[in-house]
N, C-alpha and C positions, 0 to 999 in steps of 0.2 A: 621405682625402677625406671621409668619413663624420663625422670629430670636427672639421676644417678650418670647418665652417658654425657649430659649438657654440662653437668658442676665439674666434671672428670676432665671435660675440652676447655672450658674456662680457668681453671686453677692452675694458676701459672707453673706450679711446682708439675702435676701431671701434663702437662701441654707441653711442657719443657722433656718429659721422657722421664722422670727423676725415677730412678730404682728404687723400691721397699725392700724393707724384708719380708720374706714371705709369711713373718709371723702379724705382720701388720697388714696382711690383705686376708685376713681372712671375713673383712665383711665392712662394710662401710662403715659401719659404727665404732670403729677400733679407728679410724683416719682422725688425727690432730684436732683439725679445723672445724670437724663437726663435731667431737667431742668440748671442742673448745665453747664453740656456740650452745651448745645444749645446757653447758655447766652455769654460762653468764644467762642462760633465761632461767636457770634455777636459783639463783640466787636475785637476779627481777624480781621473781613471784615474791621475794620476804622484801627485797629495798622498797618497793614501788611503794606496796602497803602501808611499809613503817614511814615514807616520805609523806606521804599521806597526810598521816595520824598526829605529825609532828607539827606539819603546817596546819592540822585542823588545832591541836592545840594551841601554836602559839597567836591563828585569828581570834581564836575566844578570850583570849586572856587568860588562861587559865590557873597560871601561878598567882592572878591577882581574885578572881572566880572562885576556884577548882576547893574543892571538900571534900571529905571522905577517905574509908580504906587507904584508897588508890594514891590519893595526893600527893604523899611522898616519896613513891615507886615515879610515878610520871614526874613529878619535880625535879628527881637524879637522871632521869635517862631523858629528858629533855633540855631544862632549864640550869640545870646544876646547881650548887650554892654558893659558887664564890666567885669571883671576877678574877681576871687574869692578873697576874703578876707581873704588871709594866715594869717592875724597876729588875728582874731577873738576868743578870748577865750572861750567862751561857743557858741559851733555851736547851740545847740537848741533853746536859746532863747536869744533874748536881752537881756544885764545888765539893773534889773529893779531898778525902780527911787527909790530909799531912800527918807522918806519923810522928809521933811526941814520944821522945826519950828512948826509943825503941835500939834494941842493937841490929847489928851491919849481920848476926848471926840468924837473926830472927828475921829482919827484910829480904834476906838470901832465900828461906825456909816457903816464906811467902811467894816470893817469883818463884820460887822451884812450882811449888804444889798449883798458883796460876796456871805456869808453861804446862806441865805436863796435864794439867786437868781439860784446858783448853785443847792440847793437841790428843789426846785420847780422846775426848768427845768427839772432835768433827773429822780426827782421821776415822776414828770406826763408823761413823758417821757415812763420811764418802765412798767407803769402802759397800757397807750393806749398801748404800743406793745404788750403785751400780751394779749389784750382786741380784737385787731385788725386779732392778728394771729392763737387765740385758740379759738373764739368764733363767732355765725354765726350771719348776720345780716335777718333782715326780718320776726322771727319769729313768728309764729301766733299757734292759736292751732290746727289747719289742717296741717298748714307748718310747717315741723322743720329749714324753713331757708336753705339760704347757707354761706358759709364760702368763705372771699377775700384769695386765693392762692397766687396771684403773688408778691412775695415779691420784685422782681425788682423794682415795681413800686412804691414801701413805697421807697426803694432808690432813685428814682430819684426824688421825690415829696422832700425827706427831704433835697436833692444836689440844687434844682432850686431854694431852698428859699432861702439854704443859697450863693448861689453862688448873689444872688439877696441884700439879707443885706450886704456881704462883698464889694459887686462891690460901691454900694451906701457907704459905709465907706469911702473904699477909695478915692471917688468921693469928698468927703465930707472934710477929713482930710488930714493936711498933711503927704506924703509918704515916705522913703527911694527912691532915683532914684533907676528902679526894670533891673536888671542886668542878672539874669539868665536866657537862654534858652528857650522857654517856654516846650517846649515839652519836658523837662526834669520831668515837673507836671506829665505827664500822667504815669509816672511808679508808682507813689506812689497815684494817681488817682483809677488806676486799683487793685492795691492792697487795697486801701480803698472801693472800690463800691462791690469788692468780700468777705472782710472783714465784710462788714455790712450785704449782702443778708447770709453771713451763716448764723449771728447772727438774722435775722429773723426765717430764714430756719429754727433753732434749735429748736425751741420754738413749733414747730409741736411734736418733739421728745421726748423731756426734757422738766421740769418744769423750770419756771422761777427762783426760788433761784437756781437748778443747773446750770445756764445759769452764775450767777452773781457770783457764788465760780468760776466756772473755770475759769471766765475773773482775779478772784482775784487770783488764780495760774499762771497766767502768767508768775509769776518770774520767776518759777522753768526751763520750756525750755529756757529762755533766759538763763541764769546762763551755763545750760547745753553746748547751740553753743557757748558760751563764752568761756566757757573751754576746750569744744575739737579742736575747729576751731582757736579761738582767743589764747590761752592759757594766760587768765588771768588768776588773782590770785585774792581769795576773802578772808574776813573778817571770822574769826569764827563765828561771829552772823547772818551771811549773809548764812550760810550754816544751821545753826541751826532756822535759821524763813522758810526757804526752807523744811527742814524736818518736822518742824512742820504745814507749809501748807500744806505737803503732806496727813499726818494724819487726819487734819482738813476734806481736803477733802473728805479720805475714808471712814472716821466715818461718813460723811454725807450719801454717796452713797452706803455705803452697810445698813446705816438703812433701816429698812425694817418698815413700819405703815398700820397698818388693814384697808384694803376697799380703797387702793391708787386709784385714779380717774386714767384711761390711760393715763390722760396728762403728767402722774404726773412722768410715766416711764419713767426711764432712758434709750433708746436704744442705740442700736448700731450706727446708723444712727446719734443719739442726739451724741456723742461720737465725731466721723468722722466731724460733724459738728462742734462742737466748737472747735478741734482741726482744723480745719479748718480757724477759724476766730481766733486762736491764732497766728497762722500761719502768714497769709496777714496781720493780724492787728502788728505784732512784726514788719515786713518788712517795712511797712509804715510808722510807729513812726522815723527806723534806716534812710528810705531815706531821710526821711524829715531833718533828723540830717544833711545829708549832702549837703542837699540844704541849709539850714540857713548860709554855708559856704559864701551863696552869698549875699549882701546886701539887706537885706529884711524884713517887718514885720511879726510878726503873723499873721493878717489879710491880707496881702496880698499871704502869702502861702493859706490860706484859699481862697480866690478870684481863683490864680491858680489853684487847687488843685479840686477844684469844676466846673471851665472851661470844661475841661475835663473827669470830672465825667457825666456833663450836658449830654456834646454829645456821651460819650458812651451808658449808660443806652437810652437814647431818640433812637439812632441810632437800638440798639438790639431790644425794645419795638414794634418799627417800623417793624423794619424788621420778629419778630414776627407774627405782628396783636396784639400784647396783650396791644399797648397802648386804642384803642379803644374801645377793649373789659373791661379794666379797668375802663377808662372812664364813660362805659354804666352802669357798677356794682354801679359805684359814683353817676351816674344818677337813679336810683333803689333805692338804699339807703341813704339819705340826713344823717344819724347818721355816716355813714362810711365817708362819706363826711369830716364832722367836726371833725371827727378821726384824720383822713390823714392830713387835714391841721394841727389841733391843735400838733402833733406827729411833723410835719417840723418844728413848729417855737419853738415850745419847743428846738428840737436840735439845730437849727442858735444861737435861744438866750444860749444854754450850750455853744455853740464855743465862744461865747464873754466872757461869764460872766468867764471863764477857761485863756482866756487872759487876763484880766482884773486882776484877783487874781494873777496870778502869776507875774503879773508886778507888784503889789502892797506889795504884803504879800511872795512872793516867791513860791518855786516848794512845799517846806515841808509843810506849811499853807494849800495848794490846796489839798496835798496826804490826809492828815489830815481830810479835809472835805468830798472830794470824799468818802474814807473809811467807814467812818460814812455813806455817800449815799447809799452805797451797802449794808450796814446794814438794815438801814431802809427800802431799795426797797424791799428786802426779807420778812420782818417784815408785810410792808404793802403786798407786793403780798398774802403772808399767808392768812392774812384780809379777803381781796378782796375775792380773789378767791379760799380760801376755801383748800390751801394746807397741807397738813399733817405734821407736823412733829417731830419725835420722840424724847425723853430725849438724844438719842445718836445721833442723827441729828440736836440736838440742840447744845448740845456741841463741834461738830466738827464743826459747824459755828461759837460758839466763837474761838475755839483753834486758827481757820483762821485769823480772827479780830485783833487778841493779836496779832498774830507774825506779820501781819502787822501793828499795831501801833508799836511795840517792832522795826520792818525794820525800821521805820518812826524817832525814837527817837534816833536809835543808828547811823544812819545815818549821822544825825544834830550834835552827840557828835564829829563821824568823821571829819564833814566839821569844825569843829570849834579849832579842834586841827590838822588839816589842817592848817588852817591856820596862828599858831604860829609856824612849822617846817620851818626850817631855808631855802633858797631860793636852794643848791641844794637837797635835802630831797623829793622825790617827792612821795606822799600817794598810797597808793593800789587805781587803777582803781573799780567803784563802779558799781553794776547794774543799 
C-alpha cells in the first residue's frame, strides 16, 4: 500500500491521467504491468532451473558420460540426435507437394474447403475473444455481471488443445526422425505464450479492428530491424506498401466518431500492448525459422512448441492460485465455459488448416486468404459489437488492405522472375 501511490506517479500511462475502465480498477492486481511482471517471474521459476540443468549437463559431458533410465529422455531434450540440415533450402517450411494429375475440379474443392476452414476458424475465433475479454458474464438486471480477467488462462486453455491435436497427429501419421533439442522450443514457446497474452491483454485497451491493423503493420518493424541490424536491401514496392500501411494506419486512429464507446479507445496501455505482441510475436515466427533448419514438420514444431507452452502458463497459474480461481469463474458460468473451449479448438483447427494451405497452395494463396480474414473480422466485429467507424476510418482500413494485396502480388511477380535469373544472379532478400 505504501509503494502502490509511488508506481501510480511514476507509470507513465497513470501520470499521464490515462482513463480505465472501471472494471480494471478494481484492485491493483487486475493492472497490465503487474500482471505482466508476475507472469514472466512464473515462468523464471521453470527457465532459470531448466537453464541450469542444461548447462550442468552439457559441462559433464553427458552424452559422452551419461547411463541409465534417464539417458535418452535427457539426450532428446538436451543434445538431440541429429545435426542440422545445412543443405535445407527454405528453413521455414517444407517444399510443398505439386499436385500430380490432379483435376482443376478437385484443386477448386481444395481451395474452397482451405478458405472457408481458415476463415471459420479465426473469424469465430476473433469474434469469442472479444466476446470473452470486453464483456461480462452473469448478468441479470440486479447484477451487472463480472468480467473473466486472467488472460493467461485463455492461453493455456488454447496451448492444452492444441498441444493435445498435434501430439495425436503425430501419433497418428508418419514423421520426419525429430532431431532437434528439445528445449530449444521453449524459447519460441515463451515468446509465443507472451505474444498471445498481450494480444488478449489489448483488447481491454483498444477495439478490436485496432487490434487487427496493427497485427497487419507488422511489416513495417520487421523492415525496420532488417535494415538497421541486418542491412538488407528492399524492393521499391516493399518500401512504398510500408508507407502506405503507415497511412492506412493513422487515418484510422486519428479518426475521431461521435459517442465512441470506452472500448473503443485507443490507450496508451492498448499501444504498449500490441507493440508488445508485435514484438514476441516477430521473434517467434524468426526462431522458428531457425529451428526448421532441423528435420522437422509443421506439426511437429507445433507439438514442440506447445510442450512447453503447457508447462509454463500451467506452472505460473499454479504458482498464482489463479488456475482454480479460473476454474470456479468456469464453474459459475457454463456460457464462458463454451467460450473457452469453443476459442481453443477454433485455434488448434487455424494451426492445421494454415498447414494444410500452405503445403498445398503455397505461402501467397494463404497471405491471400488470411488478408481477406482480417478484413472481414473487422467488418464483422463492427456488426457484432456495435463499433464506430468513420468515412476516414474507413478509408485507412482500405489504404491497409490494397498495399497488402499490392505486397501480396508484387511479391509473386518477384519470386517468379526469380526464378528465370541465371544461377549466379541471386534476388534482393524479401520481408
Amino acid at each position: 500500500r505504501f509503494c502502490l501511490p509511488l508506481m501510480l506517479a511514476s507509470h507513465p500511462t497513470m501520470a499521464a491521467g490515462e482513463e480505465i475502465p472501471a472494471a480494471l480498477q478494481d484492485s491493483w492486481g487486475d493492472f497490465w504491468l503487474f500482471r505482466f511482471f508476475i507472469n514472466a517471474a512464473g515462468y523464471a521459476s521453470i527457465v532459470v532451473p531448466g537453464f541450469l540443468l542444461i548447462q550442468y549437463f552439457k559441462r559433464r559431458n553427458y552424452l559422452e558420460t551419461g547411463r541409465g533410465i534417464c539417458f535418452p529422455v535427457i539426450k532428446s531434450c538436451v543434445f538431440g540426435s541429429e545435426v542440422k540440415s545445412v543443405h535445407q533450402e527454405d528453413g521455414s517450411l517444407p517444399p510443398r507437394a505439386e499436385p500430380t494429375e490432379s483435376s482443376t475440379a478437385r484443386q477448386v474443392f481444395k481451395l474452397l474447403f482451405c478458405a472457408v476452414g481458415l476463415q471459420a476458424s479465426y473469424l469465430t475465433w476473433g469474434v469469442l475473444q472479444e466476446r470473452v475479454m470486453t464483456r461480462t458474464y452473469g448478468a441479470t438486471e440486479t447484477d451487472p455481471g463480472e468480467k473473466f480477467k486472467d488472460s493467461q488462462f485463455l492461453v493455456f486453455m488454447n496451448r492444452i488443445l492444441a498441444f493435445t491435436v498435434a501430439g495425436l497427429y503425430c501419433a497418428l501419421t508418419k514423421q520426419p526422425r525429430h532431431g532437434a533439442p528439445m528445449y530449444k522450443y521453449s524459447f519460441a514457446s515463451l515468446s509465443n505464450i507472451l505474444s498471445s497474452w498481450c494480444q488478449y491483454e489489448a483488447l481491454k485497451y483498444v477495439s478490436f479492428p485496432t487490434q487487427v491493423l496493427a497485427k497487419a503493420s507488422k511489416v513495417i518493424p520487421v523492415m525496420m530491424m532488417g535494415k538497421l541490424v541486418s542491412r538488407k536491401s528492399y524492393e521499391y514496392w516493399e518500401y512504398l506498401t510500408a508507407a502506405l500501411i503507415s497511412v492506412g494506419v493513422s487515418m484510422f486512429l486519428l479518426s475521431s466518431a461521435p459517442n465512441r464507446h470506452m472500448s473503443t479507445v485507443t490507450t496508451f496501455s492498448g499501444i504498449v500492448l500490441l507493440a508488445g505482441y508485435i514484438i514476441f510475436d516477430s521473434f517467434t515466427s524468426n526462431w522458428q525459422d531457425a529451428l526448421f533448419t532441423y528435420k522437422m514438420s509443421p506439426v511437429q514444431m507445433m507439438f514442440g512448441v506447445n510442450v512447453f507452452s503447457c508447462l509454463f502458463t500451467v506452472g505460473s497459474l499454479l504458482e498464482q492460485g489463479a488456475l482454480l480461481e479460473s476454474l470456479r469463474f468456469m464453474a459459475r458460468h457454463s456460457e464462458f465455459m463454451a467460450h473457452a473451449v469453443l476459442l481453443s479448438v477454433c485455434s488448434a483447427c487455424g494451426q492445421l488448416f494454415i498447414f494444410y494451405t500452405i503445403n498445398q497452395f503455397g505461402a501467397a494463396v494463404f497471405t491471400i486468404i488470411m488478408t481477406l480474414r482480417q478484413a472481414f473480422a473487422i467488418l464483422l466485429s463492427c456488426l457484432i459489437y456495435g463499433h464506430t467507424v468513420t468515412v476516414m476510418g474507413g478509408l485507412g482500413v482500405a489504404v491497409v488492405f490494397m498495399a497488402l494485396f499490392l505486397r501480396v502480388y508484387a511479391r509473386s511477380r518477384m519470386k517468379k522472375r526469380s526464378k528465370k535469373l541465371p544461377p549466379g544472379d541471386t534476388p534482393i532478400q524479401k520481408v
